[in-house]
C-alpha positions as CSV (number, residue, x, y, z in Angstrom):
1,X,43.7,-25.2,2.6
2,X,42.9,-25.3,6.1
3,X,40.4,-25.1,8.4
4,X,39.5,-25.1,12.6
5,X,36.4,-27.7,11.9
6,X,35.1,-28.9,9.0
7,X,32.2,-30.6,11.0
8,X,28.9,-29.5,12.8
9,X,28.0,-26.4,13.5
10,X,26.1,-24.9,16.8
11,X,22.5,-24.0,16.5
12,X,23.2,-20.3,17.6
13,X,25.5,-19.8,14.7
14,X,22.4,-21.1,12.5
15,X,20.5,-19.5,14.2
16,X,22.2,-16.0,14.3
17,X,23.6,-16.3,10.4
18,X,20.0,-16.9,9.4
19,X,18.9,-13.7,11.2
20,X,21.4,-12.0,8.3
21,X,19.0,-13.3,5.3
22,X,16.3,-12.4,7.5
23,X,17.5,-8.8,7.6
24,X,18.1,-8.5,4.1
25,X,14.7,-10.1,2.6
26,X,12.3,-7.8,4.8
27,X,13.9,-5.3,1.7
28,X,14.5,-7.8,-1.2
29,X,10.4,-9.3,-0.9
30,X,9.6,-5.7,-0.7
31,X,10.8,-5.3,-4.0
32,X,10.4,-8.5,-5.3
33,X,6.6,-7.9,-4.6
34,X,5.9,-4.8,-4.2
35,X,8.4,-2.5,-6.3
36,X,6.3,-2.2,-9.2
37,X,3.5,-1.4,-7.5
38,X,5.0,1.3,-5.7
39,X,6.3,2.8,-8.2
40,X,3.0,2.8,-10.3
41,X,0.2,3.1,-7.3
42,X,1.7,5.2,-4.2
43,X,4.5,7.6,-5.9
44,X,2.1,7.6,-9.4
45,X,5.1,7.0,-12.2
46,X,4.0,5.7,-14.8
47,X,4.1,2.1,-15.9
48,X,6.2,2.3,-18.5
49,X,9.2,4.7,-17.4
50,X,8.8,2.5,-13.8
51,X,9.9,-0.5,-16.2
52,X,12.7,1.5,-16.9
53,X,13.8,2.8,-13.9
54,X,13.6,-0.8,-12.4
55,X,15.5,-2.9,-15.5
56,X,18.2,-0.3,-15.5
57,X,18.7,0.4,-12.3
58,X,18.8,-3.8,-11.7
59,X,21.3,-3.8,-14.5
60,X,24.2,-1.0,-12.6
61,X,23.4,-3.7,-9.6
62,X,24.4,-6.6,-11.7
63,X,27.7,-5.1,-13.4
64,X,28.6,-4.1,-9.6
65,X,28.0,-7.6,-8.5
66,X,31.4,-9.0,-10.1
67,X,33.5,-6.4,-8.8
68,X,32.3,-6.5,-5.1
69,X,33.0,-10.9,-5.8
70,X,37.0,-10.2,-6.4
71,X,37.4,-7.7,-3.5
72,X,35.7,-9.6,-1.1
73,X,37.7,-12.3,-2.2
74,X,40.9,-9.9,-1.6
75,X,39.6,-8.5,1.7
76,X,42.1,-9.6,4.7
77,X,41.0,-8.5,8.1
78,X,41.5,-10.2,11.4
79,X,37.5,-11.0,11.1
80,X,37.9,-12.6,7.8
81,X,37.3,-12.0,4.3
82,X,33.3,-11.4,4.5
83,X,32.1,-11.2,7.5
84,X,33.4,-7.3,7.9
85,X,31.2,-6.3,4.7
86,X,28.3,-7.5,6.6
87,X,29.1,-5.3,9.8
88,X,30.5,-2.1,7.6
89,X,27.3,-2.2,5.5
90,X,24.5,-2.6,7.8
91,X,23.7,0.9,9.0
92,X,23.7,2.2,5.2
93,X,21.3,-0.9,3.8
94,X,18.8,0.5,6.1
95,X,19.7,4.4,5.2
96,X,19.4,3.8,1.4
97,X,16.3,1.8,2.5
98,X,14.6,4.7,3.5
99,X,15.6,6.7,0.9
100,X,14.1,4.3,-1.7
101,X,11.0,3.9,0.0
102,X,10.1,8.0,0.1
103,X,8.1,9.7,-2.1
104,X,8.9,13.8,-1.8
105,X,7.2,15.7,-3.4
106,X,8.7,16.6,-7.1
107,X,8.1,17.3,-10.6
108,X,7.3,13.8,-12.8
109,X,11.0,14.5,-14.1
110,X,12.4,15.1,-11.0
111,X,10.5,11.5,-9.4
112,X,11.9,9.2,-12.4
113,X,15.5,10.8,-11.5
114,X,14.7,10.4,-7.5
115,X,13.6,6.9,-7.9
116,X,16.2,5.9,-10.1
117,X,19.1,6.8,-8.0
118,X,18.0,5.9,-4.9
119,X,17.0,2.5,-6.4
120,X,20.9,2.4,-8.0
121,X,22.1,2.6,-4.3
122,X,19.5,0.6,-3.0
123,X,20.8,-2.4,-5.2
124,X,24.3,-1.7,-4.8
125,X,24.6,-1.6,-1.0
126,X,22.5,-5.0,-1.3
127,X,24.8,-6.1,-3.3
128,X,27.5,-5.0,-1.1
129,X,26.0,-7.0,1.7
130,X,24.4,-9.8,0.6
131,X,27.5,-11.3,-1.8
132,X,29.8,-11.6,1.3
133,X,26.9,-12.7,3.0
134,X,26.1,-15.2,0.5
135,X,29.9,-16.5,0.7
136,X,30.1,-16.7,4.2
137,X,28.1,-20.2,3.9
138,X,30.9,-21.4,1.8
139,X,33.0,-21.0,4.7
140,X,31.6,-21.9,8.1
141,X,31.7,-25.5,7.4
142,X,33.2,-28.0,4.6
143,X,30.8,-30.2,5.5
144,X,28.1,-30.7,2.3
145,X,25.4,-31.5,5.0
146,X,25.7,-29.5,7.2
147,X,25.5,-27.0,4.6
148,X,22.4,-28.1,3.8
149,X,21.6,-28.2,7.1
150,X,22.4,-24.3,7.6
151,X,20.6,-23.5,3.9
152,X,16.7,-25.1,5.9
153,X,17.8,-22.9,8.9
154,X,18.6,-19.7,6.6
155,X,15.3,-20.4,4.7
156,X,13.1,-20.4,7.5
157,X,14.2,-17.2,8.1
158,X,13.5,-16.0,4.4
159,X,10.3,-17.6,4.7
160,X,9.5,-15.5,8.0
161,X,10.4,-12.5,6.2
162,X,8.3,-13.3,2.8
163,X,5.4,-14.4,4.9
164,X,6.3,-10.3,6.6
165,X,6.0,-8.9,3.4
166,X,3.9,-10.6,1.3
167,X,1.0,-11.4,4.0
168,X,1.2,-8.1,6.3
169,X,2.8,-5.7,4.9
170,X,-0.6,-4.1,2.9
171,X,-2.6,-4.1,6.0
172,X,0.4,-2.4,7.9
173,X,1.2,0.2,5.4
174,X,-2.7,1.4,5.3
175,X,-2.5,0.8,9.6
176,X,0.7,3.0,10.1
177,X,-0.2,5.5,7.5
178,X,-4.2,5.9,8.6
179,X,-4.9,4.9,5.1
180,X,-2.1,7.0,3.4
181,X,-0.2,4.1,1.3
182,X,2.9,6.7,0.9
183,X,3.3,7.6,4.5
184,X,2.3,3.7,5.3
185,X,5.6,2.6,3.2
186,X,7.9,5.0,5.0
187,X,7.2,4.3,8.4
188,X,7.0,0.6,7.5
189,X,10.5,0.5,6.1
190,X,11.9,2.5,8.7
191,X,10.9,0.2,11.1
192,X,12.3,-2.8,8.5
193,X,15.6,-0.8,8.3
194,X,16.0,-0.8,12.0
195,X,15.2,-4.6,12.4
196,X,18.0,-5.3,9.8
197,X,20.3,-3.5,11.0
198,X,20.6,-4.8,14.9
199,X,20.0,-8.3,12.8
200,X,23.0,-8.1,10.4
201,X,25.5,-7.1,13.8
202,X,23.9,-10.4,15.7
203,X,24.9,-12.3,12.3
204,X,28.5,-10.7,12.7
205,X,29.3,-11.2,16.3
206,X,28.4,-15.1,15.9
207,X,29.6,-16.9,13.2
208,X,33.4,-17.4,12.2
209,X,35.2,-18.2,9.0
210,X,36.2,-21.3,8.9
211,X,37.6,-22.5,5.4
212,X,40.8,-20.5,4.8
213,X,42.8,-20.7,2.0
214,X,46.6,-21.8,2.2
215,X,48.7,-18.6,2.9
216,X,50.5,-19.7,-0.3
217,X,47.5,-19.8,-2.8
218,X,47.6,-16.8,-4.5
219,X,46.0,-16.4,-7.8
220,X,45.2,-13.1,-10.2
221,X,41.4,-12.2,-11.1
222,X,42.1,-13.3,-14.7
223,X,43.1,-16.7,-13.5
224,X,40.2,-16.5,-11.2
225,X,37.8,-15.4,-14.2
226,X,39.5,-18.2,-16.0
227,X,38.6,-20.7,-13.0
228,X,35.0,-19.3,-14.2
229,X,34.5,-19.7,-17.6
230,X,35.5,-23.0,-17.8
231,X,32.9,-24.2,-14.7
232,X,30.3,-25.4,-16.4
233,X,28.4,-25.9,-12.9
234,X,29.1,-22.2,-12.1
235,X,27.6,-21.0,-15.7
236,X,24.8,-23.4,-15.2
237,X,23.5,-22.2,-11.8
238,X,24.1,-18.3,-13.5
239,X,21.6,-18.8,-15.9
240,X,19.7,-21.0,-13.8
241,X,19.5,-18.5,-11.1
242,X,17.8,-15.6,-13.7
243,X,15.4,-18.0,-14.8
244,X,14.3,-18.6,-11.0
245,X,14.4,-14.9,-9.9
246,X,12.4,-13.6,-13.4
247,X,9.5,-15.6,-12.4
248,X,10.0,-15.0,-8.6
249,X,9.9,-11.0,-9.6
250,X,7.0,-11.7,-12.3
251,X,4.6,-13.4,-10.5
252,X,5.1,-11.8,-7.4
253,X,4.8,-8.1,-8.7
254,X,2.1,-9.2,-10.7
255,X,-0.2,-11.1,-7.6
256,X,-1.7,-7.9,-6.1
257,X,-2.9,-6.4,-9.4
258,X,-4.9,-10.4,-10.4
259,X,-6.1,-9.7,-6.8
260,X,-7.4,-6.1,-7.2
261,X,-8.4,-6.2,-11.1
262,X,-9.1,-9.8,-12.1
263,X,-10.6,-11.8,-9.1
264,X,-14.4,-11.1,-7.9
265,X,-14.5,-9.5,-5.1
266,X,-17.8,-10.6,-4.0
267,X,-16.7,-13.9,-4.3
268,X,-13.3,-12.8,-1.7
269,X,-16.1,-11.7,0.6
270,X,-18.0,-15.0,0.5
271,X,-14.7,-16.9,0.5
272,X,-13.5,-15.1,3.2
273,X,-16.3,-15.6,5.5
274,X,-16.7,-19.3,4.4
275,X,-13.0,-19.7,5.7
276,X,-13.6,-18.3,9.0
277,X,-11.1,-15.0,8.4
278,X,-13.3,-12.4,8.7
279,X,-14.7,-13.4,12.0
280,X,-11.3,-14.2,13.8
281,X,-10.6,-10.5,12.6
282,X,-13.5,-9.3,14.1
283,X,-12.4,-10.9,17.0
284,X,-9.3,-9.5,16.7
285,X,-10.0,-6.6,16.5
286,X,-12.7,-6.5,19.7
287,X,-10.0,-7.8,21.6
288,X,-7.5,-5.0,20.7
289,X,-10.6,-2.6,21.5
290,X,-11.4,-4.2,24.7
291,X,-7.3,-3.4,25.2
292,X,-7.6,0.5,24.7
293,X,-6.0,0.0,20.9
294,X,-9.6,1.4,19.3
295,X,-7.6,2.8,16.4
296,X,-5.7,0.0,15.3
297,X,-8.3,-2.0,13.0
298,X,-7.8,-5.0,10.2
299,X,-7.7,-2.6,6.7
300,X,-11.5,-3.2,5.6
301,X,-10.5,-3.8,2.1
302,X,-11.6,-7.7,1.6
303,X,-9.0,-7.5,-1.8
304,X,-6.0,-7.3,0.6
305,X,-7.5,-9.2,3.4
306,X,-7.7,-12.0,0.5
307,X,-4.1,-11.3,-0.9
308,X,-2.5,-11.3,2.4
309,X,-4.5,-14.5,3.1
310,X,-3.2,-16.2,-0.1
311,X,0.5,-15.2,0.3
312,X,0.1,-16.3,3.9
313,X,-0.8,-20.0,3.0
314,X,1.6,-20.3,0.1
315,X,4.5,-19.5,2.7
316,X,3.4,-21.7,5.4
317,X,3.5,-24.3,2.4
318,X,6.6,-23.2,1.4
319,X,8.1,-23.9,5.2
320,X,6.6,-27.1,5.1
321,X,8.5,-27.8,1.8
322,X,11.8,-26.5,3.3
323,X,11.7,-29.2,5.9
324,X,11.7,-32.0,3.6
325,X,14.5,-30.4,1.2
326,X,17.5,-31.5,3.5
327,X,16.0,-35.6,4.3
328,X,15.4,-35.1,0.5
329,X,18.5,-34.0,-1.2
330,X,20.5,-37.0,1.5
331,X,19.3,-39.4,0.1
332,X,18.8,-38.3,-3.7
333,X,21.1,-35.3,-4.2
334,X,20.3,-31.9,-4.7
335,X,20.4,-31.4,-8.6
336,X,17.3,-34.3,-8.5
337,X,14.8,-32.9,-5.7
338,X,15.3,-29.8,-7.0
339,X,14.7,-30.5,-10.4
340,X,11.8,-32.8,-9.6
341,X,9.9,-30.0,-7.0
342,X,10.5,-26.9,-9.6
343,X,8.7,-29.4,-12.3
344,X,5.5,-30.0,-10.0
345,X,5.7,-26.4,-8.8
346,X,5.1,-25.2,-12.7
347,X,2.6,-27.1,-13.0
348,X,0.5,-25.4,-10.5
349,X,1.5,-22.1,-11.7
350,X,0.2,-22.9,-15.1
351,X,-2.9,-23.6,-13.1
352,X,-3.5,-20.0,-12.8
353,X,-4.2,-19.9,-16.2
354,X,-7.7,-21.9,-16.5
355,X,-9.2,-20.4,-13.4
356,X,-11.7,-18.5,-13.5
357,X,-12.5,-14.8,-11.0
358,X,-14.8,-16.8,-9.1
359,X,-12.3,-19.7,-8.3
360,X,-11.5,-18.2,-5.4
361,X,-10.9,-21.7,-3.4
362,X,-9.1,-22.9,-6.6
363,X,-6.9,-20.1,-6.7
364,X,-6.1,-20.6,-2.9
365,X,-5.3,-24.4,-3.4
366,X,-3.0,-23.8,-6.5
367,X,-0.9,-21.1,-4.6
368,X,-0.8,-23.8,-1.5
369,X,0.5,-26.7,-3.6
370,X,2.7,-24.6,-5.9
371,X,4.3,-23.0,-2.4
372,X,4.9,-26.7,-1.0
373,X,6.6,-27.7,-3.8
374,X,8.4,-24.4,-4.4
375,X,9.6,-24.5,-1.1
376,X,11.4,-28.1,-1.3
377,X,13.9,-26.0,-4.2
378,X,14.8,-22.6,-2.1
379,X,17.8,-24.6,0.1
380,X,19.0,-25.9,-2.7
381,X,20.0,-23.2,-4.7
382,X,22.3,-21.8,-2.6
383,X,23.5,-25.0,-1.6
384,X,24.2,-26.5,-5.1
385,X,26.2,-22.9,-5.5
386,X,28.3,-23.5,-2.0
387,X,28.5,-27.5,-3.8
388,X,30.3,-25.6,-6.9
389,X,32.6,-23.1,-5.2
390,X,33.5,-27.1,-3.9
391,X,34.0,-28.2,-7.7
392,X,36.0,-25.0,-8.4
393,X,38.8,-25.6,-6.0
394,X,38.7,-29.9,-6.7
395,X,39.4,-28.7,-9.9
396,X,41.4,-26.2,-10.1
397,X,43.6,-26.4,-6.8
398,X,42.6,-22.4,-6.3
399,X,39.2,-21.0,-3.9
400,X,37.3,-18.3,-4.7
401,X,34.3,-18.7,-2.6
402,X,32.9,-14.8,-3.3
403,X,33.5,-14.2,-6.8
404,X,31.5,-18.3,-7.5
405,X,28.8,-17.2,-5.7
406,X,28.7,-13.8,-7.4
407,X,26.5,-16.1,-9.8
408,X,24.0,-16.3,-7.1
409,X,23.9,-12.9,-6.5
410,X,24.3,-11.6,-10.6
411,X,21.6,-13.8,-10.7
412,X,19.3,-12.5,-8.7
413,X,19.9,-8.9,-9.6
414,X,19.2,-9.8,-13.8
415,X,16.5,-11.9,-13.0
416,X,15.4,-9.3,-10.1
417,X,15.4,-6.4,-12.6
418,X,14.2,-8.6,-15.6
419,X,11.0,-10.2,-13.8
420,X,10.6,-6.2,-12.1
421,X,10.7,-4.8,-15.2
422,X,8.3,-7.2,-16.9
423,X,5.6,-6.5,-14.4
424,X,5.5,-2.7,-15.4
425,X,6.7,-3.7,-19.0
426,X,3.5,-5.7,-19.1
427,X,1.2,-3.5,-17.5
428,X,2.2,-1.0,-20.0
429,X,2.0,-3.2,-23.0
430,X,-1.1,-4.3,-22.5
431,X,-2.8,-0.5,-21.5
432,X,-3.0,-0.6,-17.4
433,X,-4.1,3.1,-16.5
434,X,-3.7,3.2,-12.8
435,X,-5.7,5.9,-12.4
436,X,-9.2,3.7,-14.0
437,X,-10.8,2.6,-11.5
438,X,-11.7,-0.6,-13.7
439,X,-8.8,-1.9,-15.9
440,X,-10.2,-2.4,-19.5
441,X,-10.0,-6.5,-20.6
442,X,-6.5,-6.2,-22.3
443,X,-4.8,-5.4,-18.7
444,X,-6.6,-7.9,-16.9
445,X,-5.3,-10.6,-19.2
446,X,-1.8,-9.5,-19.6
447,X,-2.1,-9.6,-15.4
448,X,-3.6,-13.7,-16.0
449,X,-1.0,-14.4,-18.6
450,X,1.8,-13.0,-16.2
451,X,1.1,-15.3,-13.8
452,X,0.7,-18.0,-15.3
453,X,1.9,-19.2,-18.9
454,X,5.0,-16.0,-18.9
455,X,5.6,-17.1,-15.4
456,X,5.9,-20.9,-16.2
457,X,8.2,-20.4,-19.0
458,X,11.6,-19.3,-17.1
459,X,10.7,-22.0,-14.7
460,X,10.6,-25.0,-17.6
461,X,13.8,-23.2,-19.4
462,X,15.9,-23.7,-15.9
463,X,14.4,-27.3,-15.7
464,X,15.7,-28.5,-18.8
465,X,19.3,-26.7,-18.0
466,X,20.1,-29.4,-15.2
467,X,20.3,-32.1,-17.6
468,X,23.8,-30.2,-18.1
469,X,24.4,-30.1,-14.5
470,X,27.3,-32.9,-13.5
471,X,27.5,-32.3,-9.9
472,X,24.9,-35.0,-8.9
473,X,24.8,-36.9,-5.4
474,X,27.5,-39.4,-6.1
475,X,29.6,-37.0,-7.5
476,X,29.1,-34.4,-4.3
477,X,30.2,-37.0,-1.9
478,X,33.8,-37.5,-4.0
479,X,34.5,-34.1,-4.0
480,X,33.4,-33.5,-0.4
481,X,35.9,-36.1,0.6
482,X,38.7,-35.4,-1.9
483,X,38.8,-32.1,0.0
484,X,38.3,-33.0,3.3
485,X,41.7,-35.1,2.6
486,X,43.4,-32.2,0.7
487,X,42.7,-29.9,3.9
488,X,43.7,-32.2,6.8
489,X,47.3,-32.7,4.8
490,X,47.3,-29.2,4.6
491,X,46.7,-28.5,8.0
């Protein structure tokens, strides 16, 4: 093994490989969030075949996700091995993009098969992108932290875009479709696509590969597979990453249906004026007015004034909490904080369950802690995976940075598909007719229980996993230096 510089790296190559996850999450919080509720509200398929489309369409993702690991892991260019799949796939993420986010105008039969396939190459091309994205981190530096270092710069930048997405994009949708949600997506996601796409080529010009295996290491995908199946680290974070990304998916679908069926909204009104928000948006808006931009007015709608409000603060939290991770995991390693902040965050998702519709405050203050200590954990997780790609070759001799961190991305796809699914799965089970104008009391306490106790339970199962988890601080700074040795010899 060999490598240029194992040490620090400059903040524009932070700078300009977070712009990559950037890129990507403007479309992955959009379905994270908002799938379901596309799906059921603006293109009007029904909550049950919308479960379907979303689970099966996750799953063709997942089984792809494998397959993209070992030929990234094969790909030789004079770029490297996975910095070209960000450059070759970055005008067809935002194609398929658009695709997935229109809604012509067919037959019911014809819009289950229309959203199914576009959603099929939606996930694939992410896929397609974001593992050799994903990898890349494993390769910049061999330095454990500054590769924590690089995972707060890269979460800022997911935080930017989940604070996009989860706290504007309702109001722009209704602004840049006059009110039409289905003509509000598409121009919305057009512009998303475009954004991504000059992104993704600023995260290819600057960065560079840096860890490079030996010219002699060669190694088959069974051994590689092999490597696999007996990395108990790498199985760990697999499961471990589902359990995160169903409740990510579940609670998140779920939020904007507890804010338009379960909370009072005469209570959002009150809160909202008690909080100050709808007088700076009056301001707001006379000052636009006063500009010549009279038709570009705050959505009146106090339900998403209040949800984009709520998502707002959790991700400012959630920032907060990303500062802290790196300090954090220094000094206690990264299996313990995380383990530790996913524990308190539960706890302030069970809140959810004992407050009542006219909690508003309440509501607001669990979703502020909960982000906070939710946003400690999001480094982390791709670190610890970068940490086991480490263990893999400390064990074995062998690197196979893309096809480890295809656990990240498998992951994320299951629990993606599984926590999408659930939303509509849910909905369904428990009689959500979005045509009613008011749900009947079944629906609105499937949408409390989603939130809460089904939300909590993937959470607590991935806590008790890292009791299995070996890689703990002492052990990360053996195997960082073991390596460090084994690559100067080699060099």
């Amino acid at each position: 093994m060999n490598t240029i510089t194992a040490g620090k790296l400059s903040v524009l190559e932070k700078v300009g490989y977070s712009l990559g996850d950037l890129a990507a999450n403007l479309i992955f919080q959009t379905l994270m969030t908002f799938l379901a509720f596309f799906y059921t509200d603006v293109y009007q398929i029904p909550a049950a075949q919308a479960s379907t489309i979303i689970f099966a369409g996750g799953m063709v993702g997942a089984l792809f996700t494998p397959l993209m690991g070992v030929l990234a892991d094969r790909t030789h260019t004079r770029w490297g091995k996975f910095r070209p799949w960000i450059l070759w796939t970055s005008v067809p993420f935002g194609a398929v993009t658009l695709l997935a986010f229109s809604t012509p105008d067919l037959a019911p039969g014809g819009k289950l098969v229309y959203a199914f396939v576009t959603y099929v190459l939606l996930v694939v091309i992410y896929c397609a992108n974001n593992l050799p994205y994903a990898s890349l981190s494993g390769v910049l530096t061999g330095s454990m932290s500054e590769r924590n270092s690089l995972s707060s710069y890269r979460f800022v930048a997911v935080m930017i875009a989940q604070f996009i997405i989860q706290a504007l994009l309702l109001p722009l949708v209704l602004l840049f479709g006059d009110g039409d949600k289905a003509v509000g997506f598409e121009r919305v996601m057009t512009l998303f696509a475009l954004v991504g796409m000059i992104f993704l080529l600023i995260t290819f010009a600057v960065t560079r590969e840096r860890i490079v295996p030996s010219p002699e290491q060669r190694s088959s995908i069974f051994e590689d597979v092999g490597d696999l199946l007996k990395n108990r680290p790498w199985i760990i974070m697999l499961v471990l990453t589902v359990l995160v990304f169903v409740t990510l998916a579940l609670k998140g679908g779920m939020y904007v249906y507890y804010f338009e069926n379960y909370l009072d909204t005469s209570q959002i009104v009150d809160f909202l004026d008690s909080v100050g928000f709808n007088g700076a948006i009056h301001a707001l808006n006379s000052t636009l007015q006063g500009m010549g931009l009279s038709g570009f007015q705050w959505p009146e709608d106090p339900t998403t004034s209040a949800f984009s409000l709520f998502n707002a603060g959790g991700i400012l939290m959630m920032i907060v909490g990303i500062g802290l991770s790196r300090p954090l995991a220094d000094r206690f390693g990264k299996r313990d904080v995380f383990g530790f902040a996913l524990f308190v965050s539960t706890l302030f998702i069970l809140a959810f369950y004992f407050l009542s519709p006219q909690a508003i405050a309440l509501v607001f203050i669990a979703q502020i802690l909960h982000g906070f200590f939710y946003g400690i954990t999001i480094p982390l997780l791709w670190a610890m995976i970068a940490d086991v790609a480490d263990y893999s070759e400390w064990k074995n001799g062998r690197r196979a940075t893309a096809i480890i961190f295809s656990a990240m991305i498998i992951g994320l796809k299951v629990g993606l598909s599984v926590g999408g699914a659930l939303v509509a799965g849910i909905l369904a089970l428990y009689g959500y007719d979005a045509q009613l104008p008011v749900q009947n009391a079944d629906a609105v306490n499937g949408i409390r229980l989603s939130i809460s106790v089904y939300a909590a339970l993937p959470f607590l199962f991935g806590i008790a996993l890292l009791f299995a988890y070996e890689i703990n601080k002492k052990l990360e700074f053996r195997i960082e230096s073991d390596l460090g040795l084994r690559r100067g010899a080699a060099a």
